[in-house]
N, CA and C atoms of all chains as a GROMACS GRO file, in nm:
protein
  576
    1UNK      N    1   0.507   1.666   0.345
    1UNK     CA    2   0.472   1.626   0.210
    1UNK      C    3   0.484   1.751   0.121
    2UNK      N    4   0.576   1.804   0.132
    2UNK     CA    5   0.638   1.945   0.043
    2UNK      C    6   0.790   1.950  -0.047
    3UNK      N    7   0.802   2.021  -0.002
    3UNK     CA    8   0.941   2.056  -0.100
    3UNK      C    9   1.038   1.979   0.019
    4UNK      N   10   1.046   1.926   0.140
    4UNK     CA   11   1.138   1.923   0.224
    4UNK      C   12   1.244   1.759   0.153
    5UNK      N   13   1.139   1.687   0.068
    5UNK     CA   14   1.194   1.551  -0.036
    5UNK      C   15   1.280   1.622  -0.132
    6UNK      N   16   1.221   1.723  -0.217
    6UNK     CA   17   1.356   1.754  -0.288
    6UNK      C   18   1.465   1.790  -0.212
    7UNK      N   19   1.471   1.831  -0.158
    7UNK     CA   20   1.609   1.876  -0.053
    7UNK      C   21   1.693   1.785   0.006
    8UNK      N   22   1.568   1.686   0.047
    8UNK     CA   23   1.657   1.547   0.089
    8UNK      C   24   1.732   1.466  -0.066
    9UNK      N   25   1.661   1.456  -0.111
    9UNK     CA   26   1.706   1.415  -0.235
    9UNK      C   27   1.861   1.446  -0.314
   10UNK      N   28   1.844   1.549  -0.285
   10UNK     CA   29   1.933   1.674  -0.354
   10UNK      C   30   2.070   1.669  -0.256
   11UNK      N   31   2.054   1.636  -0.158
   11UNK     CA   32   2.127   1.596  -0.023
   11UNK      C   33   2.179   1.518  -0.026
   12UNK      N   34   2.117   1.372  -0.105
   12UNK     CA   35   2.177   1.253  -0.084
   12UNK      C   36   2.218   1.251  -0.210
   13UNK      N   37   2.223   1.339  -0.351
   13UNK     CA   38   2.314   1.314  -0.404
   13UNK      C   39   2.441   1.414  -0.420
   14UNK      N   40   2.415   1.513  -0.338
   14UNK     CA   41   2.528   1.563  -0.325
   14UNK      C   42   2.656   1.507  -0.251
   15UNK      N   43   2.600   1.433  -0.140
   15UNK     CA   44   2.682   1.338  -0.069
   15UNK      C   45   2.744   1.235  -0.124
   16UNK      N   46   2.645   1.154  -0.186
   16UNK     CA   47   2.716   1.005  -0.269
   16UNK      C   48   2.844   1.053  -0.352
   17UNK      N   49   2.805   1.248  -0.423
   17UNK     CA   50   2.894   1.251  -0.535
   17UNK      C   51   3.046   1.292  -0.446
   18UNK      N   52   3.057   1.338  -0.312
   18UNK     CA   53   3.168   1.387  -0.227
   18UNK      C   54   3.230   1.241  -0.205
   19UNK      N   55   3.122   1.128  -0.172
   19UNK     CA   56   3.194   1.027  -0.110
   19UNK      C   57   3.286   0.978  -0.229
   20UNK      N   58   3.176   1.003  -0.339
   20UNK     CA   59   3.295   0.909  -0.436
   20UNK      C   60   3.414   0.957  -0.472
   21UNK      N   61   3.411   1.093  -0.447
   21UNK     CA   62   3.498   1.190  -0.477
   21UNK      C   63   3.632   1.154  -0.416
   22UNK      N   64   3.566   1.155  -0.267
   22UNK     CA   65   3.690   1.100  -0.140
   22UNK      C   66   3.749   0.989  -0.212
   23UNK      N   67   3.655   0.848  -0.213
   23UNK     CA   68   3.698   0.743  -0.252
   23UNK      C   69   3.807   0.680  -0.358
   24UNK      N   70   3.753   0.774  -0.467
   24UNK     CA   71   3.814   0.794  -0.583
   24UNK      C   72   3.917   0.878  -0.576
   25UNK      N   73   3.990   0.979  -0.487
   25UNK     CA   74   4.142   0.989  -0.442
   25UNK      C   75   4.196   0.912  -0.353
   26UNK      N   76   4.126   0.777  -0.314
   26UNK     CA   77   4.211   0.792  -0.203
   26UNK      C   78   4.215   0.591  -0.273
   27UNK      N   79   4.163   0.580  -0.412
   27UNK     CA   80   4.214   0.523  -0.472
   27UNK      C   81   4.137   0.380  -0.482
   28UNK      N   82   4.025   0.379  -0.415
   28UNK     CA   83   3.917   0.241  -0.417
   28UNK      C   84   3.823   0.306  -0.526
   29UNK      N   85   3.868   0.238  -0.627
   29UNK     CA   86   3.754   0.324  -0.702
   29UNK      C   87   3.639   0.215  -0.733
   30UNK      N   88   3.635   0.094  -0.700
   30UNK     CA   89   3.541   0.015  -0.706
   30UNK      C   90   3.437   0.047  -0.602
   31UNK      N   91   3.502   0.097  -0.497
   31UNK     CA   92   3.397   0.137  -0.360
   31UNK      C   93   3.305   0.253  -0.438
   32UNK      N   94   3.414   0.317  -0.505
   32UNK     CA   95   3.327   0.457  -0.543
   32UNK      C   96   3.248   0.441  -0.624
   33UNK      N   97   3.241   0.348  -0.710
   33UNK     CA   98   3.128   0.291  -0.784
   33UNK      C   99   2.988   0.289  -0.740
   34UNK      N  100   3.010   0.176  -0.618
   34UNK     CA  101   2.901   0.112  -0.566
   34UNK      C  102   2.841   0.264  -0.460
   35UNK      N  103   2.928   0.317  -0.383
   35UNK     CA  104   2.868   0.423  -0.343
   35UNK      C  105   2.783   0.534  -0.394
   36UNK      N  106   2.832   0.510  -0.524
   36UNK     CA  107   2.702   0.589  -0.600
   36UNK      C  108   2.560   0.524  -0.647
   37UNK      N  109   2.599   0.394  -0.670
   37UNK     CA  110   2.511   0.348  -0.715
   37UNK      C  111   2.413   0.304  -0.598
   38UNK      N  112   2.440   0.311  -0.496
   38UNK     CA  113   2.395   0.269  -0.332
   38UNK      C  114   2.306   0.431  -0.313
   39UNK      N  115   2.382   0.528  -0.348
   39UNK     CA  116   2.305   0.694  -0.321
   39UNK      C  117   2.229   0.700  -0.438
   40UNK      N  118   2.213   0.620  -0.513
   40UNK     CA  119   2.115   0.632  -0.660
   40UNK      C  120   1.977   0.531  -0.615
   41UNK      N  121   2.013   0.435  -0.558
   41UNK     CA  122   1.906   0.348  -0.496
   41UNK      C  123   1.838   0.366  -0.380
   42UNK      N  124   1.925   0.474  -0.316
   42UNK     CA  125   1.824   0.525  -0.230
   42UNK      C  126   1.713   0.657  -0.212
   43UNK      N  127   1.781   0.763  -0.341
   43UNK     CA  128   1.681   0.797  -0.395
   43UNK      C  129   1.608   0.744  -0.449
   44UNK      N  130   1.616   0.655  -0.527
   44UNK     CA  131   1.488   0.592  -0.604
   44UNK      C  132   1.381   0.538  -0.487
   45UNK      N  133   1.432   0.462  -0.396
   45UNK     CA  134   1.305   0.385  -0.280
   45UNK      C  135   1.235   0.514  -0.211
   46UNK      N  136   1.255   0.653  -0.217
   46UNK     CA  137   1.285   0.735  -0.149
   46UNK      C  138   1.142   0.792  -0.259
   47UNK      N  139   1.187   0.827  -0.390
   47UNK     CA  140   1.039   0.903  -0.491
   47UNK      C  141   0.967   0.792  -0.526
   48UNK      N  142   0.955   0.633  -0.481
   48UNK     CA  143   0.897   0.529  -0.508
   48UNK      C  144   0.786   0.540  -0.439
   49UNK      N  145   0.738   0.564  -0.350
   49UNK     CA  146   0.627   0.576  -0.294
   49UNK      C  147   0.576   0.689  -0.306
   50UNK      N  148   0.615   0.771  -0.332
   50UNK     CA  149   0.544   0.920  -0.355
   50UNK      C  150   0.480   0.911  -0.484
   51UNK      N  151   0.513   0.834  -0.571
   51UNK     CA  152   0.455   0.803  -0.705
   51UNK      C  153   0.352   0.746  -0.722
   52UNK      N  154   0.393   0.612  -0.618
   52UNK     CA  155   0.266   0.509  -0.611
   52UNK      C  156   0.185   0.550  -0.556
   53UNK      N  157   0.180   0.620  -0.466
   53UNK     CA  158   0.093   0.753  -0.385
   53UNK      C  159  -0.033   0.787  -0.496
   54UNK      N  160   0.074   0.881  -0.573
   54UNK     CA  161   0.014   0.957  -0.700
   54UNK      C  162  -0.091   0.849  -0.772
   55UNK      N  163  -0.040   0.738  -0.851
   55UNK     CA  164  -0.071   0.655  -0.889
   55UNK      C  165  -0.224   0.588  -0.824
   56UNK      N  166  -0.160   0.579  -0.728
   56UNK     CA  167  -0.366   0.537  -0.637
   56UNK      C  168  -0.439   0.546  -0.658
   57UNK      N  169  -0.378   0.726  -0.632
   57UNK     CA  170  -0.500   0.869  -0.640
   57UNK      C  171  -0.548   0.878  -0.784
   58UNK      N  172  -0.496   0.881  -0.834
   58UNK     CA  173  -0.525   0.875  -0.973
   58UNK      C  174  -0.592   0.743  -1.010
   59UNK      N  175  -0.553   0.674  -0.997
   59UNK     CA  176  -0.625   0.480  -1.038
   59UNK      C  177  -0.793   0.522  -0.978
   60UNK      N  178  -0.790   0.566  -0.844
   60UNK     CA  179  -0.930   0.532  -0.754
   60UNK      C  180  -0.995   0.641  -0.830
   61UNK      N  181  -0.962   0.788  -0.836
   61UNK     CA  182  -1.000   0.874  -0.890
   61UNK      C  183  -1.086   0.895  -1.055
   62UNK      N  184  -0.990   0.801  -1.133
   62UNK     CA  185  -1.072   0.802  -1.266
   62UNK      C  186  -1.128   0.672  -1.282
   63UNK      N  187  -1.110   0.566  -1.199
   63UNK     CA  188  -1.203   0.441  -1.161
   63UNK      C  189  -1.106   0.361  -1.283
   64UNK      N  190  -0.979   0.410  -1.297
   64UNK     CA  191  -0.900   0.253  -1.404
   64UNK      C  192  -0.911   0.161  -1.358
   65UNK      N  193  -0.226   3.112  -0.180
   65UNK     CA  194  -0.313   3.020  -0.231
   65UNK      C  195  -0.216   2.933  -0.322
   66UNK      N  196  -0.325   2.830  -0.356
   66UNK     CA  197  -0.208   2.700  -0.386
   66UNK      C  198  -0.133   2.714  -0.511
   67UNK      N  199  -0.169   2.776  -0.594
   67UNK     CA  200  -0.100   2.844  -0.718
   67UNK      C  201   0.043   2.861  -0.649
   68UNK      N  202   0.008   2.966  -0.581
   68UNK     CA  203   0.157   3.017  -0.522
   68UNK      C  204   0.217   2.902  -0.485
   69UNK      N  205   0.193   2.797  -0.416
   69UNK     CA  206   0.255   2.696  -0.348
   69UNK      C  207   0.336   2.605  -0.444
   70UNK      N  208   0.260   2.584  -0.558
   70UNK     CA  209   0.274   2.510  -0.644
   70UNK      C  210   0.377   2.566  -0.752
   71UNK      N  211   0.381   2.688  -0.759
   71UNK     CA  212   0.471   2.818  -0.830
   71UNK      C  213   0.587   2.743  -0.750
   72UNK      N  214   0.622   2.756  -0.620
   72UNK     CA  215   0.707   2.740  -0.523
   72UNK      C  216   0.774   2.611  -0.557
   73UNK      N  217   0.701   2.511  -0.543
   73UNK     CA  218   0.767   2.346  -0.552
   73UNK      C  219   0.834   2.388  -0.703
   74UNK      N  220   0.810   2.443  -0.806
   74UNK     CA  221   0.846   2.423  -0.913
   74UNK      C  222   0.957   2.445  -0.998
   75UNK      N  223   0.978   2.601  -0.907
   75UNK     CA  224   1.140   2.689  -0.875
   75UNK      C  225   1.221   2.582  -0.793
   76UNK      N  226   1.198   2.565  -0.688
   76UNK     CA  227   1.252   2.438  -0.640
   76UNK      C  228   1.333   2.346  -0.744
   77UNK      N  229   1.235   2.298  -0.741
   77UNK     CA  230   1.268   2.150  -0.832
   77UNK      C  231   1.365   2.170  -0.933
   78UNK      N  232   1.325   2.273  -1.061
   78UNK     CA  233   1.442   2.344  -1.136
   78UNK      C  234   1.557   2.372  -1.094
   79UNK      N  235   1.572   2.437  -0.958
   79UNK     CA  236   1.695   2.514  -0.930
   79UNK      C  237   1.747   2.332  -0.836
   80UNK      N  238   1.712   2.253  -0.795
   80UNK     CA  239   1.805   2.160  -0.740
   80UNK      C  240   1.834   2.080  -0.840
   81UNK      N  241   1.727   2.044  -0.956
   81UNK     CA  242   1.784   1.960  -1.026
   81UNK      C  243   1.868   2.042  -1.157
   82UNK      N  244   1.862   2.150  -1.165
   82UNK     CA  245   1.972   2.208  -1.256
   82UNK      C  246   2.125   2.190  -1.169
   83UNK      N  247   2.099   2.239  -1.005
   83UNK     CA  248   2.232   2.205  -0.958
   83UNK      C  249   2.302   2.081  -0.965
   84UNK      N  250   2.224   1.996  -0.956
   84UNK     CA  251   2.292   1.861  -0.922
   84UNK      C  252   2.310   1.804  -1.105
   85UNK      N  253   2.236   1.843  -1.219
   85UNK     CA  254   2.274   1.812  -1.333
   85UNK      C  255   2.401   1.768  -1.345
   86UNK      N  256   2.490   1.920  -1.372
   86UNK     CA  257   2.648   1.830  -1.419
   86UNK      C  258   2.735   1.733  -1.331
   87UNK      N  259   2.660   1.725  -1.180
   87UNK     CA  260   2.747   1.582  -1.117
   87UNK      C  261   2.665   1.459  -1.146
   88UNK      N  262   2.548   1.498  -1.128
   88UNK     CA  263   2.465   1.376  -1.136
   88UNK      C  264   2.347   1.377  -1.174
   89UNK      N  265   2.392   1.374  -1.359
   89UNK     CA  266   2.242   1.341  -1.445
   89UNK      C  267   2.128   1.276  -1.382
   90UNK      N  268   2.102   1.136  -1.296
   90UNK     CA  269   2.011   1.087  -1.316
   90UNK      C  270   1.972   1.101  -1.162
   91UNK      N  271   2.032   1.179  -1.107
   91UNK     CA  272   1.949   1.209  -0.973
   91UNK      C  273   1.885   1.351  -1.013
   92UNK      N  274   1.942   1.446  -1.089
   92UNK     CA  275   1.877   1.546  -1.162
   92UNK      C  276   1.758   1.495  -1.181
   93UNK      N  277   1.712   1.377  -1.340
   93UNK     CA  278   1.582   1.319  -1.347
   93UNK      C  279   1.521   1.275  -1.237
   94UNK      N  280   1.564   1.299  -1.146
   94UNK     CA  281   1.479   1.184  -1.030
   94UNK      C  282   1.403   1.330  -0.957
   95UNK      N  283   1.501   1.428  -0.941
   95UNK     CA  284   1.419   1.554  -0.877
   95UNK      C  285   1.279   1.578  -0.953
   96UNK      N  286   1.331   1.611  -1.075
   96UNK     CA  287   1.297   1.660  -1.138
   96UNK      C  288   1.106   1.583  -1.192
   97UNK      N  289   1.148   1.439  -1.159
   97UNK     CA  290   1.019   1.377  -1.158
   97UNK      C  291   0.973   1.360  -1.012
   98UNK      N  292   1.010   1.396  -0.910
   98UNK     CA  293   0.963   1.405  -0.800
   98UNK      C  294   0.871   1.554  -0.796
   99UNK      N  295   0.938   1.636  -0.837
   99UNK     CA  296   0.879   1.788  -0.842
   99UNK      C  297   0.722   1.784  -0.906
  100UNK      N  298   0.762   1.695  -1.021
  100UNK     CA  299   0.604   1.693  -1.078
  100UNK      C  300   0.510   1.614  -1.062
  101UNK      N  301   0.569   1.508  -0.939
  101UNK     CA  302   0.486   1.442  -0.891
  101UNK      C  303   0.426   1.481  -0.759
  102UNK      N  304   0.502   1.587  -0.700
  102UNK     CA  305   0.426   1.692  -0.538
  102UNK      C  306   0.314   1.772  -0.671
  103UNK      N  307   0.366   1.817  -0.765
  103UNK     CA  308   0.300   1.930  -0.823
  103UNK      C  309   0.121   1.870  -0.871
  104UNK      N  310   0.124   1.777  -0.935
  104UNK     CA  311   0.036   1.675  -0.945
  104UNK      C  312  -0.083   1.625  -0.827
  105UNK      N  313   0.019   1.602  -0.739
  105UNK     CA  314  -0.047   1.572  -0.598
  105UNK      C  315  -0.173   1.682  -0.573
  106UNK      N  316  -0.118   1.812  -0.592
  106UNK     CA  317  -0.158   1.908  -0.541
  106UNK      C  318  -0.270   1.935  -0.614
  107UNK      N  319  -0.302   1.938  -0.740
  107UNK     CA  320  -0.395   1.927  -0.839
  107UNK      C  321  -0.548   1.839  -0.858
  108UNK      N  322  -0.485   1.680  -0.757
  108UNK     CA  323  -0.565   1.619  -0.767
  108UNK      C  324  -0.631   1.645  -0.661
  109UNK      N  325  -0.628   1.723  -0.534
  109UNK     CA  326  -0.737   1.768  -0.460
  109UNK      C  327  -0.839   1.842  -0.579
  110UNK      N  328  -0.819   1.925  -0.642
  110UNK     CA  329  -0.932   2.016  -0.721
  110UNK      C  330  -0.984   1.894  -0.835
  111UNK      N  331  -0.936   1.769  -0.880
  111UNK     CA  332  -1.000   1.715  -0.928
  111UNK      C  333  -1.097   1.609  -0.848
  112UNK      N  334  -1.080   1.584  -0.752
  112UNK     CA  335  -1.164   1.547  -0.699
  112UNK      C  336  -1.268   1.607  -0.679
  113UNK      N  337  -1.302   1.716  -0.634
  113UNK     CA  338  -1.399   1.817  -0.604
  113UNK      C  339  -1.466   1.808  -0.785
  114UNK      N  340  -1.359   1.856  -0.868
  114UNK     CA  341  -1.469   1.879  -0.995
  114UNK      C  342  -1.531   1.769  -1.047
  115UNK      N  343  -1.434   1.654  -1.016
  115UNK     CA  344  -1.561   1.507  -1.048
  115UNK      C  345  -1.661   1.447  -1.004
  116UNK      N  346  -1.668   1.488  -0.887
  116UNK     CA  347  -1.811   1.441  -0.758
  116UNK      C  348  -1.909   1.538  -0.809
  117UNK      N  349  -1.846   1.698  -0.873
  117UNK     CA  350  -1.939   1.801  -0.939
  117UNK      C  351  -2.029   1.698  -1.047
  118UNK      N  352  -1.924   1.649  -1.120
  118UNK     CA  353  -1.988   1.607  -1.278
  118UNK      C  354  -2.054   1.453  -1.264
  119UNK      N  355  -2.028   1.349  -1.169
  119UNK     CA  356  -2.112   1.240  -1.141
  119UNK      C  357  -2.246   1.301  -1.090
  120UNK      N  358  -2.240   1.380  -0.971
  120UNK     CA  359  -2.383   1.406  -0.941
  120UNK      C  360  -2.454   1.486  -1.034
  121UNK      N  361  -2.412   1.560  -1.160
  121UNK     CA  362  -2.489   1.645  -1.270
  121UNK      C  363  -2.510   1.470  -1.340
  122UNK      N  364  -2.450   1.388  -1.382
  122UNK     CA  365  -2.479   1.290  -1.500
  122UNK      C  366  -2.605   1.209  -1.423
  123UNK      N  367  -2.577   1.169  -1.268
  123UNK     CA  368  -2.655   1.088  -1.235
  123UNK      C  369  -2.834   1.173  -1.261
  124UNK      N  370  -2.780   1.310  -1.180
  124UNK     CA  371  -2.932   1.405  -1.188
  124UNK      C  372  -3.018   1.370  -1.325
  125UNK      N  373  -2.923   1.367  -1.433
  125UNK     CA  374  -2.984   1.368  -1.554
  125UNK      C  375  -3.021   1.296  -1.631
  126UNK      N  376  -2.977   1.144  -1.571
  126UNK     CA  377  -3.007   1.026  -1.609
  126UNK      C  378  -2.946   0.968  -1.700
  127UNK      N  379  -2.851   1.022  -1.792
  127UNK     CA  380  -2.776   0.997  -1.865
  127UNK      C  381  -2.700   0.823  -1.831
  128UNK      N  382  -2.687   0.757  -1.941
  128UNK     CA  383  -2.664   0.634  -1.858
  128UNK      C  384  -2.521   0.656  -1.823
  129UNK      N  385  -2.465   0.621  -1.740
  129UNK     CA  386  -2.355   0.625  -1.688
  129UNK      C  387  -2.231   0.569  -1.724
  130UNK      N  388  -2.271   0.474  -1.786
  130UNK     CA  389  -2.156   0.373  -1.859
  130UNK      C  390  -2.058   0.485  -1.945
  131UNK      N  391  -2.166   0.536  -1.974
  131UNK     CA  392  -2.072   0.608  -2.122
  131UNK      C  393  -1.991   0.736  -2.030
  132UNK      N  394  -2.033   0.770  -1.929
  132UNK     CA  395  -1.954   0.929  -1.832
  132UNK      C  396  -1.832   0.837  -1.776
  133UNK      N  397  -1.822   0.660  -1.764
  133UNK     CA  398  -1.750   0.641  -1.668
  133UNK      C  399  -1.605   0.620  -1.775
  134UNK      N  400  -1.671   0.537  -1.919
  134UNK     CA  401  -1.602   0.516  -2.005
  134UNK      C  402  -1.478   0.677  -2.018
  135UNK      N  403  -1.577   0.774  -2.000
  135UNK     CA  404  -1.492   0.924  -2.051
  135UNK      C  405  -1.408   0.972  -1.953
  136UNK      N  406  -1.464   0.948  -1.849
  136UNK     CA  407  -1.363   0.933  -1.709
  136UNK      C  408  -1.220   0.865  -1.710
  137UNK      N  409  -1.230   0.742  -1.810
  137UNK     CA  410  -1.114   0.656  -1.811
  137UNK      C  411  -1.045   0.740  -1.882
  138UNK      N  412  -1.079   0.782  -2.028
  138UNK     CA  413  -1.016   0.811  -2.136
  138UNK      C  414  -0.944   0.960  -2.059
  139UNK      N  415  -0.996   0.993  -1.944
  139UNK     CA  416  -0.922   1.157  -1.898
  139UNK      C  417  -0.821   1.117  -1.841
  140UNK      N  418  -0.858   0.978  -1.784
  140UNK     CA  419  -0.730   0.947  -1.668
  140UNK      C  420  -0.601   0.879  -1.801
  141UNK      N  421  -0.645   0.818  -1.850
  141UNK     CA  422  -0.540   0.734  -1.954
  141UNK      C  423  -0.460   0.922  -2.023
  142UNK      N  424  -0.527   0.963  -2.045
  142UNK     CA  425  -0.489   1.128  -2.078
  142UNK      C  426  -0.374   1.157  -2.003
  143UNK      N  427  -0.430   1.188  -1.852
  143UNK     CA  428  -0.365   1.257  -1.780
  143UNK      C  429  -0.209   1.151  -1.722
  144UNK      N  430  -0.272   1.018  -1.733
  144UNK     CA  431  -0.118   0.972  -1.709
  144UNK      C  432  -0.024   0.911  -1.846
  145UNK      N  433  -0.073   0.974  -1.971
  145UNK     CA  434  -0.011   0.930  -2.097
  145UNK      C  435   0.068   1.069  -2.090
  146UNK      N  436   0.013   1.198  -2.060
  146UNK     CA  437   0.102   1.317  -2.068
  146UNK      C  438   0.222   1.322  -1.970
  147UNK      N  439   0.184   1.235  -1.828
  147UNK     CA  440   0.281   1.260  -1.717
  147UNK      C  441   0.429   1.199  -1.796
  148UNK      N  442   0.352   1.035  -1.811
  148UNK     CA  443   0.483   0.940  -1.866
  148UNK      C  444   0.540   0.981  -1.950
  149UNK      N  445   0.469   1.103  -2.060
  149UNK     CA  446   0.556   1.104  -2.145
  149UNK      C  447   0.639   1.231  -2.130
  150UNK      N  448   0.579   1.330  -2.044
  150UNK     CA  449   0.665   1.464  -1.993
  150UNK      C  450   0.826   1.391  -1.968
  151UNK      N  451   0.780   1.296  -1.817
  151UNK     CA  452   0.946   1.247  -1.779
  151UNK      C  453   1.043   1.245  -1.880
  152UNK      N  454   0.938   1.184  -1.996
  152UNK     CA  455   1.069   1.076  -2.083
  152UNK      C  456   1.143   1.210  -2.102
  153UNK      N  457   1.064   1.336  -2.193
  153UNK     CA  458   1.122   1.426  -2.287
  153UNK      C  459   1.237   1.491  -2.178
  154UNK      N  460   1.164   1.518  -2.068
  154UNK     CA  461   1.279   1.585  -1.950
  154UNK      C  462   1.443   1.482  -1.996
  155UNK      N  463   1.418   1.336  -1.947
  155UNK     CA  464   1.506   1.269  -2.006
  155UNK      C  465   1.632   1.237  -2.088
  156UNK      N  466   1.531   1.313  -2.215
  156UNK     CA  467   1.589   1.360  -2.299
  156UNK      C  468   1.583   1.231  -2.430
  157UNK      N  469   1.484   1.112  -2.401
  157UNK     CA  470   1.473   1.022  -2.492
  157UNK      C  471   1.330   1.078  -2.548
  158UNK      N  472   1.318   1.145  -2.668
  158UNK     CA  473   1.193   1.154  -2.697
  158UNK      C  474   1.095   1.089  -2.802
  159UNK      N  475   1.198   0.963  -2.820
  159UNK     CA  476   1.163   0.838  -2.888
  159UNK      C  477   1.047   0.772  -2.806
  160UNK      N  478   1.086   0.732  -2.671
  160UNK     CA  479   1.021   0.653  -2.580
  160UNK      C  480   0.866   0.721  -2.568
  161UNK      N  481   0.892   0.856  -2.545
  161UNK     CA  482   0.800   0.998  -2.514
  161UNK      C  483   0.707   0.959  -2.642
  162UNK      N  484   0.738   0.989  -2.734
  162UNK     CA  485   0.607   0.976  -2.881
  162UNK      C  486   0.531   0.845  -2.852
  163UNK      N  487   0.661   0.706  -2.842
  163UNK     CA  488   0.554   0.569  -2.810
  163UNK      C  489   0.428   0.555  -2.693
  164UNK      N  490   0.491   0.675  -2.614
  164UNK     CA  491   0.390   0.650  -2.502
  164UNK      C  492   0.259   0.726  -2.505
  165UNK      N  493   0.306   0.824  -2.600
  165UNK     CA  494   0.173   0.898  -2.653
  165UNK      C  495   0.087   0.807  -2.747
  166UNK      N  496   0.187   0.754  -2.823
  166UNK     CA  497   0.106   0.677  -2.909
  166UNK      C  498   0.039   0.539  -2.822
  167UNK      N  499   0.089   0.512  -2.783
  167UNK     CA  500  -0.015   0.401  -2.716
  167UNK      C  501  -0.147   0.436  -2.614
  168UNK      N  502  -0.098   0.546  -2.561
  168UNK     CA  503  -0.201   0.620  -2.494
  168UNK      C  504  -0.345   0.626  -2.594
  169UNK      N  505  -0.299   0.712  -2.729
  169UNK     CA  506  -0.396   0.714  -2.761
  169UNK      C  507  -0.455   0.610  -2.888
  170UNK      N  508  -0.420   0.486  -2.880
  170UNK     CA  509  -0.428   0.334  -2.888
  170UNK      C  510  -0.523   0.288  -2.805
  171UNK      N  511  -0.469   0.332  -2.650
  171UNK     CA  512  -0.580   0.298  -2.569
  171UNK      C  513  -0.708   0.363  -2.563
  172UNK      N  514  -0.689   0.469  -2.563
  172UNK     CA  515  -0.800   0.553  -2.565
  172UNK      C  516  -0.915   0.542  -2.668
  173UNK      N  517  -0.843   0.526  -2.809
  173UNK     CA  518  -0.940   0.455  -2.906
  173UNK      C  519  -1.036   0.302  -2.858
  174UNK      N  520  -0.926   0.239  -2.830
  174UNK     CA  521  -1.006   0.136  -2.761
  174UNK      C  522  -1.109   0.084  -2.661
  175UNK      N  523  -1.073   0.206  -2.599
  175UNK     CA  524  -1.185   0.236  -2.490
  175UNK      C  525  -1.295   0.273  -2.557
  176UNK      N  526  -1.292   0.341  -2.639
  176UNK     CA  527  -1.395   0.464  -2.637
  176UNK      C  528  -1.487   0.382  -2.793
  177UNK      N  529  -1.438   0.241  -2.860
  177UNK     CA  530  -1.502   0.154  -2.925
  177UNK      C  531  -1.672   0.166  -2.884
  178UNK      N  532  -1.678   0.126  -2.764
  178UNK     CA  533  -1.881   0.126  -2.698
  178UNK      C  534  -1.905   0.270  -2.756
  179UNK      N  535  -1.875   0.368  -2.735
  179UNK     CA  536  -1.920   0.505  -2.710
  179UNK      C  537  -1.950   0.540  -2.921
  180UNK      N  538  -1.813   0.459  -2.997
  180UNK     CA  539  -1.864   0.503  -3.110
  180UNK      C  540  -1.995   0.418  -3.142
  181UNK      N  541  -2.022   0.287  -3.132
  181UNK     CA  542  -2.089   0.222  -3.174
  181UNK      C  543  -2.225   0.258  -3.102
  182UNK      N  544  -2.219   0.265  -2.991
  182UNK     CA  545  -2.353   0.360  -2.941
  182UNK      C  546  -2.398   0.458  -3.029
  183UNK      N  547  -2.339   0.545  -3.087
  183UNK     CA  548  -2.358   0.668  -3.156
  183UNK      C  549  -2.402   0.610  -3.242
  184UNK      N  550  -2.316   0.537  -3.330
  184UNK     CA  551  -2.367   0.497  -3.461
  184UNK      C  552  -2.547   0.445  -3.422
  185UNK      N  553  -2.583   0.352  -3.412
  185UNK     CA  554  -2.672   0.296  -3.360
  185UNK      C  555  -2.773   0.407  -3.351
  186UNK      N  556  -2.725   0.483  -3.260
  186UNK     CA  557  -2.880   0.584  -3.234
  186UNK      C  558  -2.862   0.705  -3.360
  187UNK      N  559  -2.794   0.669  -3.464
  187UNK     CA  560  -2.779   0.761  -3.552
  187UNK      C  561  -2.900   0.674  -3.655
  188UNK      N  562  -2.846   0.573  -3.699
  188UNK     CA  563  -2.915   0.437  -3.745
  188UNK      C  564  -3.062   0.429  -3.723
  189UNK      N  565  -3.109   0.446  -3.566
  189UNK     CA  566  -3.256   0.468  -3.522
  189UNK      C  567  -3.329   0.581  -3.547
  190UNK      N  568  -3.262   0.692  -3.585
  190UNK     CA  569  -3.263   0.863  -3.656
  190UNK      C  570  -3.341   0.842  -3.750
  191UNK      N  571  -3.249   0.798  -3.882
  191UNK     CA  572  -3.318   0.785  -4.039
  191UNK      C  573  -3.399   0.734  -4.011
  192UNK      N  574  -3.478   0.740  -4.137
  192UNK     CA  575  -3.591   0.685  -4.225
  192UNK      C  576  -3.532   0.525  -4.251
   0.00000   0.00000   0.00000
């Protein structure tokens, strides 16, 4: 529960942006679309719970 | 000590989401609100500790409670009207950022309705 999420994060969009990269020379550029948008959705499910996390703590904490 | 730690996540967060900026704006925002949401995390251990401080001083003192729990809200509506609206400005929409301040403190007025009218009242019981 440290810095090791940004890294992953940072990981998976460095990747999505190579794949599309590939994709997009090698001429599917509709694939390369969705491959980003597939590495964009999985960061998001990825800082989605770390939020709601936050969110809890905070809800139980100031009694909202 | 956690300063330092928290120093740490923060360089972080800057230096990955500045890297990944010019390929990919909105995974940039996504670090970048992840960073301040470990950073946050880390914070709310010491608020816990200082609020169990300040319930057991209000209860000691008899103070009625309604009104410490009411002020409790108005810190939390605070503290998550500044978060929501940090993201936006990171963003870079700071349209969205002002509305959320402004409603924040919309709510906060609204809350805090008992607390004026209490006052008034025992101001009222004061005079002559």
């Amino acid at each position: 529960m440290g810095v090791e999420i940004i890294f992953k994060i940072a990981a998976v969009g460095i990747l999505t942006t190579v794949v599309g990269q590939i994709l997009k020379q090698s001429g599917k550029e509709d694939i390369a679309t969705f491959s980003t948008l597939a590495g964009l959705i999985i960061v998001l499910l990825m800082v989605l719970d770390l939020i709601s996390n936050l969110f809890d703590k905070v809800r139980n904490l100031f009694g909202l | 000590m956690d300063l330092i730690r928290i120093l740490g996540i923060a360089l972080v967060t800057v230096f990955a989401s500045m890297l990944i900026k010019p390929v990919r704006p909105e995974i940039s925002l996504i670090i970048g609100l992840c960073g301040g949401v470990l950073i946050l995390s880390q914070t709310i251990n010491y608020l816990f500790q200082i609020l169990e401080t300040f319930t057991n001083l209000v209860q000691r003192t008899g103070v009625n409670t309604g009104l410490f729990k009411t002020i409790l809200k108005i810190i939390g509506i605070g503290y998550l009207t500044e978060f929501g609206a940090d993201a936006c400005v990171d963003a870079g929409n700071t349209g969205i950022a002002s509305k959320i301040v402004f409603a924040g403190k919309v709510i906060i007025l609204a809350m805090s309705l008992p607390i004026i009218t209490n006052i008034i009242q025992i101001i009222v019981e004061i005079l002559p």
